[in-house]
KERO-685948 format. One record per residue: residue number from 1; residue in one letter; x, y, z of N, C-alpha, C, O in turn. Coordinates in Angstrom, 2 decimals, always signed. Layout:
N
  kedren  vexkol       nx       ny       nz      cax      cay      caz       cx       cy       cz       ox       oy       oz
     NUM       a        X        Y        Z        X        Y        Z        X        Y        Z        X        Y        Z
...
//
This chain:
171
  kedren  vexkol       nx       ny       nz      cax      cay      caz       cx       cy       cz       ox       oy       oz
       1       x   +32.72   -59.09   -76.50   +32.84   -58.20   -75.37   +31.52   -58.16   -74.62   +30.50   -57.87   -75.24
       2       x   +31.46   -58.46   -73.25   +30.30   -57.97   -72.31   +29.98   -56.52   -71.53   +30.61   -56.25   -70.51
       3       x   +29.15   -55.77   -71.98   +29.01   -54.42   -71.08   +28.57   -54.68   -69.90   +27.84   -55.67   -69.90
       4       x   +28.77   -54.09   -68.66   +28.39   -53.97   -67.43   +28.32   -52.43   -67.44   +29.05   -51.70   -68.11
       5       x   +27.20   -51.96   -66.48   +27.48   -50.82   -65.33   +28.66   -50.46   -65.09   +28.81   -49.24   -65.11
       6       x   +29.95   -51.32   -64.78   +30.93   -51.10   -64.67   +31.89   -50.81   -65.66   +32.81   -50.00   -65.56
       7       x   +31.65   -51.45   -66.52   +32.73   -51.40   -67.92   +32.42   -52.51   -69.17   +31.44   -52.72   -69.87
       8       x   +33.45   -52.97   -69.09   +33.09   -53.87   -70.65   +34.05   -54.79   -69.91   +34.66   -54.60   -68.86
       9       x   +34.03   -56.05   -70.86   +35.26   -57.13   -70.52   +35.15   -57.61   -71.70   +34.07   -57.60   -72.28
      10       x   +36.49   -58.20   -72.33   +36.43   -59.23   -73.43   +37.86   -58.22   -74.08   +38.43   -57.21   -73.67
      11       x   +38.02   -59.12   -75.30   +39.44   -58.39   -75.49   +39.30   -57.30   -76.65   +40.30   -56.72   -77.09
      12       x   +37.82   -57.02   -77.17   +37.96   -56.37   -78.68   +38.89   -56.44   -79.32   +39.76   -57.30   -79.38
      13       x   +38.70   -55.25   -80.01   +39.72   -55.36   -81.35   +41.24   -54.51   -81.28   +41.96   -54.17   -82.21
      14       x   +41.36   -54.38   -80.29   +42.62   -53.39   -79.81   +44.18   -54.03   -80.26   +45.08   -53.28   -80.63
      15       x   +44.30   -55.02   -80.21   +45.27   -55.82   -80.91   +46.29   -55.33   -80.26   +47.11   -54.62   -80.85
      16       x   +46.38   -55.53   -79.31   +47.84   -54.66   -77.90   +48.02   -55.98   -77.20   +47.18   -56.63   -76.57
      17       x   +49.73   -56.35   -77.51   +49.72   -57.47   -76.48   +50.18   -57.52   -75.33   +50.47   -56.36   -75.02
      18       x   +50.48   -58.41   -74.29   +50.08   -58.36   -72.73   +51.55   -57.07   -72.37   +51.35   -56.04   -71.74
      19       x   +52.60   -57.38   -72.80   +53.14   -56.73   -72.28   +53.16   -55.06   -73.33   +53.46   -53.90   -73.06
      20       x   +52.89   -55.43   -73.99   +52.85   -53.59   -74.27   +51.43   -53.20   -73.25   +51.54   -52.10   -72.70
      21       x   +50.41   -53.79   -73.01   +49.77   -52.86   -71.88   +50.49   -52.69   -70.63   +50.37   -51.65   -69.97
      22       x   +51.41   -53.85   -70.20   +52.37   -53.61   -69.41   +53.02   -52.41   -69.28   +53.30   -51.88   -68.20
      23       x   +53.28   -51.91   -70.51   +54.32   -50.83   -71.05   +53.61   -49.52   -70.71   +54.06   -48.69   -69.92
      24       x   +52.45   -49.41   -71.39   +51.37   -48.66   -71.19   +51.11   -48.47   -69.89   +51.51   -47.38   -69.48
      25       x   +50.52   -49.24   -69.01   +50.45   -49.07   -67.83   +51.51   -48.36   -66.70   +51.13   -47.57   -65.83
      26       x   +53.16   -48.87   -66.92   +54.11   -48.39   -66.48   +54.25   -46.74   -66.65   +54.55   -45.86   -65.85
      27       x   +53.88   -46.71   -68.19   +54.49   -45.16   -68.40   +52.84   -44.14   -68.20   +52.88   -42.91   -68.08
      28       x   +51.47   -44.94   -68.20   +50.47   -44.03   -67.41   +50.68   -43.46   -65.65   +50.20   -42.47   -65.10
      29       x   +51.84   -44.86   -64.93   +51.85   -44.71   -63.72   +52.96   -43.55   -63.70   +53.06   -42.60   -62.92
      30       x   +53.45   -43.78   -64.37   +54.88   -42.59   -64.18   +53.90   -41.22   -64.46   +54.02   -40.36   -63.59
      31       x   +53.39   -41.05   -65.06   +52.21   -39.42   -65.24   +51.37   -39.59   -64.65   +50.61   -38.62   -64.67
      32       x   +51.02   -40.45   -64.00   +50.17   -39.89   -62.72   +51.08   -39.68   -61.21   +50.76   -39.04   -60.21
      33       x   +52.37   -40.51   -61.50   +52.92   -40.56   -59.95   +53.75   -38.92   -60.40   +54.32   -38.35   -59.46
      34       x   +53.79   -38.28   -61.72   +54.15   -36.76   -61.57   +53.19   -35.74   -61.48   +53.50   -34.59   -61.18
      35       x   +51.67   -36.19   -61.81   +50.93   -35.48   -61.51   +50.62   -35.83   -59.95   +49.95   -34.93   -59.44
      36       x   +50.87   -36.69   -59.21   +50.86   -36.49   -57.99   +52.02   -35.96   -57.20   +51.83   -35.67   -56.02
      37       x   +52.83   -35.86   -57.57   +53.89   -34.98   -56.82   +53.95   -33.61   -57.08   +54.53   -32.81   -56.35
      38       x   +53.05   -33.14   -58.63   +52.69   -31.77   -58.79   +52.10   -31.13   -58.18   +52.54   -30.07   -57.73
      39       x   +50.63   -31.67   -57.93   +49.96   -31.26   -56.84   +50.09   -31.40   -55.31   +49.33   -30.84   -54.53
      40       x   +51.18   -32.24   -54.93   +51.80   -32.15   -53.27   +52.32   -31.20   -53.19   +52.14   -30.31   -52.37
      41       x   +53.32   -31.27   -54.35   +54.16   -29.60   -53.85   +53.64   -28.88   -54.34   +54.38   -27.90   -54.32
      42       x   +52.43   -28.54   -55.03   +51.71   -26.96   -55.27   +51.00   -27.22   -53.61   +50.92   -26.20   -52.92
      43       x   +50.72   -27.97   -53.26   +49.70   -27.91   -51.87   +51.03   -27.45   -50.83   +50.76   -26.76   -49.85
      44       x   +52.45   -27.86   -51.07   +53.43   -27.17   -50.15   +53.40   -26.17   -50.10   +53.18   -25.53   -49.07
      45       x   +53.62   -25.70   -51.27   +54.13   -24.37   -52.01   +52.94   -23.29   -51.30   +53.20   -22.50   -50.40
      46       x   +51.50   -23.49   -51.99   +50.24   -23.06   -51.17   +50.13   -22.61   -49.92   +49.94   -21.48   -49.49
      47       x   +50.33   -23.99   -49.19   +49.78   -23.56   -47.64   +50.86   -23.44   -46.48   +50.73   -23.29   -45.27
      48       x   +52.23   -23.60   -47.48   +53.39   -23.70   -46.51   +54.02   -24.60   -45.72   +55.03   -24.32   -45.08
      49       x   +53.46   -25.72   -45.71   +53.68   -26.73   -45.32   +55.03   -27.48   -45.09   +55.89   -27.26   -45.95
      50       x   +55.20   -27.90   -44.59   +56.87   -28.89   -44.76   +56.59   -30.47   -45.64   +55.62   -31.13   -45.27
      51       x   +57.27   -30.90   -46.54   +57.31   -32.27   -46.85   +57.09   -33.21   -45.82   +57.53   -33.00   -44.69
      52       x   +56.61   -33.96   -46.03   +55.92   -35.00   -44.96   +57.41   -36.19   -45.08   +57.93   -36.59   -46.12
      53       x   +57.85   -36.57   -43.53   +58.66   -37.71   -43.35   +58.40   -39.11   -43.78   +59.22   -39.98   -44.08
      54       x   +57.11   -39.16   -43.73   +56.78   -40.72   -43.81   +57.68   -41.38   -44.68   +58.33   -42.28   -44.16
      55       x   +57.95   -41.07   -46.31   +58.51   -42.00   -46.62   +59.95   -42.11   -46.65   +60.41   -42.89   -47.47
      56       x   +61.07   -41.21   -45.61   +62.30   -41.69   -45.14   +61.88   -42.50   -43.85   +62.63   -43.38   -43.43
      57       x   +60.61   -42.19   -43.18   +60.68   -43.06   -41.54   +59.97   -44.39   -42.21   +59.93   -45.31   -41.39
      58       x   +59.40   -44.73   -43.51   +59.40   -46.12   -43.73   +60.41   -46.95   -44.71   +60.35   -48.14   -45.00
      59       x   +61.48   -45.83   -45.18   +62.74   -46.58   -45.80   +63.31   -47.23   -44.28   +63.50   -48.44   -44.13
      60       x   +63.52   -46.35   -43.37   +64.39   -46.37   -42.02   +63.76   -47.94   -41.34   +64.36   -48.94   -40.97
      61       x   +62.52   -47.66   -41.38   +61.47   -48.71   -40.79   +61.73   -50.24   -41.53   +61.84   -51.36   -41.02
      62       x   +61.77   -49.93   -42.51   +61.65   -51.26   -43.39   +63.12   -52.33   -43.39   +63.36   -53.54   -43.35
      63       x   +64.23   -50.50   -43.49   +65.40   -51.37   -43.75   +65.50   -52.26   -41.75   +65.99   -53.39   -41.61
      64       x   +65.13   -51.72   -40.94   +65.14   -51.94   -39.52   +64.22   -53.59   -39.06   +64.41   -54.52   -38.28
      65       x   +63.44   -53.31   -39.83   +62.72   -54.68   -39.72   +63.30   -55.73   -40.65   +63.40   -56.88   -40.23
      66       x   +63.69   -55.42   -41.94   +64.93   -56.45   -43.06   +66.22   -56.59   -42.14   +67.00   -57.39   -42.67
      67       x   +66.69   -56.07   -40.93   +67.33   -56.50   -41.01   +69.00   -55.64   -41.89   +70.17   -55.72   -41.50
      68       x   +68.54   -55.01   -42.91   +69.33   -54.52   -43.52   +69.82   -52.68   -43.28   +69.10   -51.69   -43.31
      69       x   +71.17   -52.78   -43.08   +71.70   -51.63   -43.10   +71.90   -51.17   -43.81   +72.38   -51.74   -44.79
      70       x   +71.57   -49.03   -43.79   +71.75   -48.33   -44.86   +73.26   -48.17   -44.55   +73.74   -48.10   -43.42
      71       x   +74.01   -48.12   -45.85   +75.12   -47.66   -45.38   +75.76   -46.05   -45.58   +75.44   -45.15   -46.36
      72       x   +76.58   -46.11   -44.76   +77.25   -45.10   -45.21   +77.31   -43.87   -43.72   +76.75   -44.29   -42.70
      73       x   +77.91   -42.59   -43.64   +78.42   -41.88   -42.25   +76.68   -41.67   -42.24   +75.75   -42.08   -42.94
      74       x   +76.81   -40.72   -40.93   +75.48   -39.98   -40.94   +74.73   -39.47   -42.07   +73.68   -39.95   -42.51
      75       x   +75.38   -38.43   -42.52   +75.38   -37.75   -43.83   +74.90   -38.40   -44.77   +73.81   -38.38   -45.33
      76       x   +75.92   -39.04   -44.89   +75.55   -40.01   -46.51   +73.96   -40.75   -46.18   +72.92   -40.51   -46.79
      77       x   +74.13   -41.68   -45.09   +72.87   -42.38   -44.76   +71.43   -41.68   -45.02   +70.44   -42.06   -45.65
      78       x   +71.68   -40.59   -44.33   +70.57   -39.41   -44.31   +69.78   -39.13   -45.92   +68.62   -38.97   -46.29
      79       x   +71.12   -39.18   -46.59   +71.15   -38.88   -47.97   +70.21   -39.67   -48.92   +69.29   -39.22   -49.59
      80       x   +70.71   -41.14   -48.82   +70.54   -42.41   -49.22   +68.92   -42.19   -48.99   +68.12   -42.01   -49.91
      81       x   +68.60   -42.22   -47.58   +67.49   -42.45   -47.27   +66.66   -41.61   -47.67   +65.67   -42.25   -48.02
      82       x   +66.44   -40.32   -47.86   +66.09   -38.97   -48.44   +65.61   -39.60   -50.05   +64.47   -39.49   -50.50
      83       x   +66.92   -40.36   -50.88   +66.24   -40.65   -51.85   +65.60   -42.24   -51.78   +64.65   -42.48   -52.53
      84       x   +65.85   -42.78   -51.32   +64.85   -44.12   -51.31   +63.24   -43.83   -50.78   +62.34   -44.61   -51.05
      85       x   +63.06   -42.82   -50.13   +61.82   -42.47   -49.74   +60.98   -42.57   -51.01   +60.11   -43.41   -51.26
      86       x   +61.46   -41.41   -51.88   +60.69   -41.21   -52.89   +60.71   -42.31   -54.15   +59.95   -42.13   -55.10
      87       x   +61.28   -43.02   -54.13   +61.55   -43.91   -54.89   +60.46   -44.50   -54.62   +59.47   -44.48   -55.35
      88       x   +60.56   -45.12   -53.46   +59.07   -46.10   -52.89   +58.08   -45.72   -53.53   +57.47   -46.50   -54.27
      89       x   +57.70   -44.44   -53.38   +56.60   -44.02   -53.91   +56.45   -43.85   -55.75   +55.41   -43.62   -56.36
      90       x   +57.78   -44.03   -56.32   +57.55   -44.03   -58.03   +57.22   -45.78   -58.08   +56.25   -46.28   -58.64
      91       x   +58.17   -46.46   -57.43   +57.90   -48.16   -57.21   +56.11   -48.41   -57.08   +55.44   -49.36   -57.50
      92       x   +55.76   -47.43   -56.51   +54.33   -47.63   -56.24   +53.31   -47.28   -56.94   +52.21   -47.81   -56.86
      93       x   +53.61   -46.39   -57.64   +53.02   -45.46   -59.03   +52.84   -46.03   -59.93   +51.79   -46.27   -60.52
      94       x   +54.31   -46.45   -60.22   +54.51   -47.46   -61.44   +53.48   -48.68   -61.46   +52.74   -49.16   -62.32
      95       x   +53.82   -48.99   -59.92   +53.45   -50.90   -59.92   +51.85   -50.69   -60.26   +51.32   -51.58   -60.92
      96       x   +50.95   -49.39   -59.76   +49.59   -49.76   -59.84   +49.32   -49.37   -61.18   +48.21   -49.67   -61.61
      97       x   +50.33   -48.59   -62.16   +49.45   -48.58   -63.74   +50.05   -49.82   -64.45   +49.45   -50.36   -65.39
      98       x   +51.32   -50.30   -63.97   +51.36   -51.78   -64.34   +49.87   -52.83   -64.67   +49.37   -53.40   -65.63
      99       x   +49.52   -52.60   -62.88   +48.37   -53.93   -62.69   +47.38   -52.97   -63.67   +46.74   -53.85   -64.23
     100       x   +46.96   -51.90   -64.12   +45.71   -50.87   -64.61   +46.45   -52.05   -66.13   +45.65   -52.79   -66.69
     101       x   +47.58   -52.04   -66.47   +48.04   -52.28   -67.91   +47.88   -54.02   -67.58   +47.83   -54.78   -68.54
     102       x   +47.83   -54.40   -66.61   +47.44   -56.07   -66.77   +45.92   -55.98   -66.78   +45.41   -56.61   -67.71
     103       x   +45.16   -55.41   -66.06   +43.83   -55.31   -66.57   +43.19   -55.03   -67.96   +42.26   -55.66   -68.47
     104       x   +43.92   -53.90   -68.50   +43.58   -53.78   -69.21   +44.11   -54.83   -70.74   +43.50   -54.71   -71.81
     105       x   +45.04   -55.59   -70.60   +46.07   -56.52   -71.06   +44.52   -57.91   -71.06   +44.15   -58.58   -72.02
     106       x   +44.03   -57.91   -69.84   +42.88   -58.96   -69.80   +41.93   -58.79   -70.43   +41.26   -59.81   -70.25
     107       x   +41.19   -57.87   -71.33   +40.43   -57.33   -71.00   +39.15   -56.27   -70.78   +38.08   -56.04   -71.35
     108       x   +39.87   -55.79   -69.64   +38.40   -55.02   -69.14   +39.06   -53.56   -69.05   +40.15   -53.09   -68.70
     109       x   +37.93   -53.12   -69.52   +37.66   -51.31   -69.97   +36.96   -51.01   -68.83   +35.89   -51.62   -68.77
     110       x   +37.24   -50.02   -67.56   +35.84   -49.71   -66.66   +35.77   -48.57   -67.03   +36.75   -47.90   -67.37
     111       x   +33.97   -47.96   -67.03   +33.66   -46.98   -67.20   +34.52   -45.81   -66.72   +35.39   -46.19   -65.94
     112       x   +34.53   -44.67   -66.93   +35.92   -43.85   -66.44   +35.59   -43.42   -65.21   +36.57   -43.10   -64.54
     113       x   +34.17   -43.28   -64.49   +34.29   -42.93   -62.80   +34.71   -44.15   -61.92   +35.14   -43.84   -60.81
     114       x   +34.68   -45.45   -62.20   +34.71   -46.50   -61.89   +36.65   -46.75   -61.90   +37.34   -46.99   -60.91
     115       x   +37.03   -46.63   -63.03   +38.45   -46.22   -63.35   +39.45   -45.64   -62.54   +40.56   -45.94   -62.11
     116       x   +38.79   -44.85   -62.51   +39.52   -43.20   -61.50   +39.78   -44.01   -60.26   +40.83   -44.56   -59.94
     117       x   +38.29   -43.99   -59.41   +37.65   -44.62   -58.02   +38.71   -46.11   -57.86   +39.16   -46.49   -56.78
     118       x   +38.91   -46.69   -58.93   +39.70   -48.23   -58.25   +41.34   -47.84   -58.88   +42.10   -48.72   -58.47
     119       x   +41.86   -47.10   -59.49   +42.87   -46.63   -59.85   +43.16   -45.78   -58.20   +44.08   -46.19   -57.50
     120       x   +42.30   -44.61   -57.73   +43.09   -44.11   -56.88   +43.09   -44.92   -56.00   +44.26   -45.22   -55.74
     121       x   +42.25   -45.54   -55.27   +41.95   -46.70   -54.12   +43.42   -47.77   -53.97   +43.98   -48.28   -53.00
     122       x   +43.65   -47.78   -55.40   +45.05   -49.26   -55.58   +46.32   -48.06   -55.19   +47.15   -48.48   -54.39
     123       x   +46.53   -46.54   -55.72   +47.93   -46.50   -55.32   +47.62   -45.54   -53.94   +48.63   -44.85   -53.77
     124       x   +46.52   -45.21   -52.80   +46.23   -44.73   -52.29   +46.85   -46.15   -50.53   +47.36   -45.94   -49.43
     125       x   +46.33   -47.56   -51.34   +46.62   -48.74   -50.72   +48.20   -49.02   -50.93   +48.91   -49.38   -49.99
     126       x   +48.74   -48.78   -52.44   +50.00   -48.90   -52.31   +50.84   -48.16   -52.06   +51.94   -48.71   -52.01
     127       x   +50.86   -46.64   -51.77   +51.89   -45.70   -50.91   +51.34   -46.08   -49.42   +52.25   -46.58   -48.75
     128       x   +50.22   -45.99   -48.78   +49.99   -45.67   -47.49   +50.22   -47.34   -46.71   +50.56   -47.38   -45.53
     129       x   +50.00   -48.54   -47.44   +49.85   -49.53   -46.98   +51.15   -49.77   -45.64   +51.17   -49.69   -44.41
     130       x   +52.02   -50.08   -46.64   +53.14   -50.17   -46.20   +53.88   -49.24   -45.18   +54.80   -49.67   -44.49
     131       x   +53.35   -47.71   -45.11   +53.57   -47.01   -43.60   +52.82   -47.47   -42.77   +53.07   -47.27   -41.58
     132       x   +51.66   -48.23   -43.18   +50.52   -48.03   -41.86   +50.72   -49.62   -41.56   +49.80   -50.00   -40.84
     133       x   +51.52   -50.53   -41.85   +51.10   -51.82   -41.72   +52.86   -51.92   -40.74   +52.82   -52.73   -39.81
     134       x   +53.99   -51.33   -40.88   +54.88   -50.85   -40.28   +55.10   -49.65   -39.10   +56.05   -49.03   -38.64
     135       x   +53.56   -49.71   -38.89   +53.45   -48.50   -37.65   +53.97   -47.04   -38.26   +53.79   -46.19   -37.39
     136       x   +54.47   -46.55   -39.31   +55.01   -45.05   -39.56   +54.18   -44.27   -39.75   +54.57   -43.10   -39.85
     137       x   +52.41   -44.58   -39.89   +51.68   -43.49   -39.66   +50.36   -44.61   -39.55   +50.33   -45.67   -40.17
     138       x   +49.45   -44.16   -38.76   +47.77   -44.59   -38.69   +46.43   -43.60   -38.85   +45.94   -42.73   -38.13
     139       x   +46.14   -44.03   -39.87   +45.26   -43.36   -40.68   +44.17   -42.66   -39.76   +43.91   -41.46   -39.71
     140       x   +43.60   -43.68   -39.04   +42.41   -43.78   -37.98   +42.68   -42.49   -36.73   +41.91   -42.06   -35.87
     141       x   +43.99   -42.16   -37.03   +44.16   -40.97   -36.11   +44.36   -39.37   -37.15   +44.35   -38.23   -36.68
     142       x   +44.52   -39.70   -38.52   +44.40   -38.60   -39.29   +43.71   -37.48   -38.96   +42.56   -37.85   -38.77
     143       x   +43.81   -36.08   -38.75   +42.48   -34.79   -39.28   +41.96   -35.45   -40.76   +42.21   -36.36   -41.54
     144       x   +40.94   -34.16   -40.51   +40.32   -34.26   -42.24   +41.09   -33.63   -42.75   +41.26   -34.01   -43.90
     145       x   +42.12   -32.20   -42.26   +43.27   -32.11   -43.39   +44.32   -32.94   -43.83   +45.08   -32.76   -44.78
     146       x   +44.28   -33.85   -43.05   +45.29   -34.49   -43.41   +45.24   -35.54   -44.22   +46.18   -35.99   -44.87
     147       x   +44.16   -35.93   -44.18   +42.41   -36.87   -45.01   +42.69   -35.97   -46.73   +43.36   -36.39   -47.68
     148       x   +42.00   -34.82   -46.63   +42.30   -34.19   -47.42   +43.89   -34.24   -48.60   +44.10   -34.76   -49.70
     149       x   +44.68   -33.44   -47.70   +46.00   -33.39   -48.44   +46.21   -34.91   -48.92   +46.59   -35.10   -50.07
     150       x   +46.05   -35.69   -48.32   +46.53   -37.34   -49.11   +45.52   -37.83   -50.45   +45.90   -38.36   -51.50
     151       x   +44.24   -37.51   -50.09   +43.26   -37.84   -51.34   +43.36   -36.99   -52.22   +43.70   -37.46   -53.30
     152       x   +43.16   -35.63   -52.19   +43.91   -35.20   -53.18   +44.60   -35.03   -54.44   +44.11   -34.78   -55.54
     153       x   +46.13   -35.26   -54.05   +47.06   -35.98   -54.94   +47.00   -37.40   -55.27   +47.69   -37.91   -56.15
     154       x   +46.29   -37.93   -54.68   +46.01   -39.76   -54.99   +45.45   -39.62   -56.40   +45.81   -40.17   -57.44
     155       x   +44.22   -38.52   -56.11   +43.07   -38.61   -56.98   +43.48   -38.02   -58.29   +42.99   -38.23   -59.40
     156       x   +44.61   -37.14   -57.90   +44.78   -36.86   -59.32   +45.48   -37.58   -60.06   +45.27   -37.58   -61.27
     157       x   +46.59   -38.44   -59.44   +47.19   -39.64   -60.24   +45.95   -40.71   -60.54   +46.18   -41.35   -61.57
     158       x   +44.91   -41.00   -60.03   +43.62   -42.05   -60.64   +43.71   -41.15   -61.69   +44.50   -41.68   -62.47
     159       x   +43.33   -40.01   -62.21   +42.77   -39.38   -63.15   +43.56   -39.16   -64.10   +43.18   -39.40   -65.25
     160       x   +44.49   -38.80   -63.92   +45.89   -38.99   -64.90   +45.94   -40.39   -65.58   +45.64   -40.49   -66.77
     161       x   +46.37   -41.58   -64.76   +46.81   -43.01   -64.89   +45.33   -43.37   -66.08   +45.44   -43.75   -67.24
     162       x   +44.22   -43.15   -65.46   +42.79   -43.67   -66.21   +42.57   -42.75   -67.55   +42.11   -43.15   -68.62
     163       x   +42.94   -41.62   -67.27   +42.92   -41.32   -68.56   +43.76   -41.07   -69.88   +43.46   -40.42   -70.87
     164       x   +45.07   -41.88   -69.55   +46.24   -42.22   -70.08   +45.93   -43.52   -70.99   +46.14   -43.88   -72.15
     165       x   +45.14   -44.15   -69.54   +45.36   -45.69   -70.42   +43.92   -45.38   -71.21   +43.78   -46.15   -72.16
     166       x   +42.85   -44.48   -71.06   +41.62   -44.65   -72.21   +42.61   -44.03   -73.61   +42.54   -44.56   -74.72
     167       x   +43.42   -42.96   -73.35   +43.99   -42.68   -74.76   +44.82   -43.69   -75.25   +44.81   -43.80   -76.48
     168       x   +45.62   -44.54   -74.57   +46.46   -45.48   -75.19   +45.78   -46.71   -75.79   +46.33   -47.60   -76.44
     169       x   +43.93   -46.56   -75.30   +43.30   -47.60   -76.07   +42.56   -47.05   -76.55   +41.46   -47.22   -76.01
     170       x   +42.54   -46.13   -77.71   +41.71   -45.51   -78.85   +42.61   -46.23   -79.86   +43.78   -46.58   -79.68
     171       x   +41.83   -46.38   -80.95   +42.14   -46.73   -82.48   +43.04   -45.77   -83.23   +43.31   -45.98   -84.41
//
């Protein structure tokens, strides 16, 4: 194993193979993508806020640019779309403690501020990417509350996800 500033690399003695960090990773992303929906809706709940559209106007967006129709009357559609929103965002949760469980599957241990910092950065890139690269929201025109409310809950899924996977690699 090599130490860095950053972390360690090499595979020690952990004896976890690629896809159980896989496994690991999946089910750290699922507790951080609920500790991030804990703290959205305590920040609803809090300041009163309404749920944010973005992720039915980038189901709507996406299926519009695929090409592909939601089906079903108004209603139903509405419906459909209501839950594919949030889905996106467990798809996205998941996928970044996945890659945290292929890293760590390779690997490399980062120190835990280092952890957090590239854990929230990856699902902060993978919920927002995809609205902002489809026009459904641009960052560059954000407030700082609105700066705020999104880092936030990001940060607490880094902190959740990173410190999931340091307990799932203790002895």
């Amino acid at each position: 194993m090599t130490r860095t500033p950053l972390g360690v690399s090499g595979k020690g003695k952990r004896g976890i193979s690629t896809a159980g960090w896989l496994l690991r990773g999946a089910a750290a992303g699922a507790a951080g993508s609920t500790a991030l929906n804990a703290v959205t809706y305590l920040d609803m709940a809090v300041r009163g806020r309404a749920a944010s559209s973005t992720p039915e106007d980038t189901v709507e967006k996406l299926a519009a640019t695929a090409h592909v129709a939601i089906p079903g009357d108004d209603r139903t559609r509405e419906n459909r779309t209501q839950g594919l929103g949030p889905l996106m965002g467990l798809v996205a949760g998941i996928g970044v403690g996945v890659l945290g469980g292929a890293a760590r599957a390779s690997g490399y241990l980062s120190a835990k501020p280092v952890g957090i910092a590239l854990t929230t950065l990856g699902v902060l890139v993978a919920a927002n990417g995809p609205m902002t690269v489809l026009g459904v929201t641009d960052p560059r025109t954000w407030s700082r509350t609105d700066w705020i409310s999104d880092i936030v809950p990001h940060l607490a899924y880094g902190i959740v996800v990173t410190n999931t996977m340091d307990a799932f690699d203790r002895p």
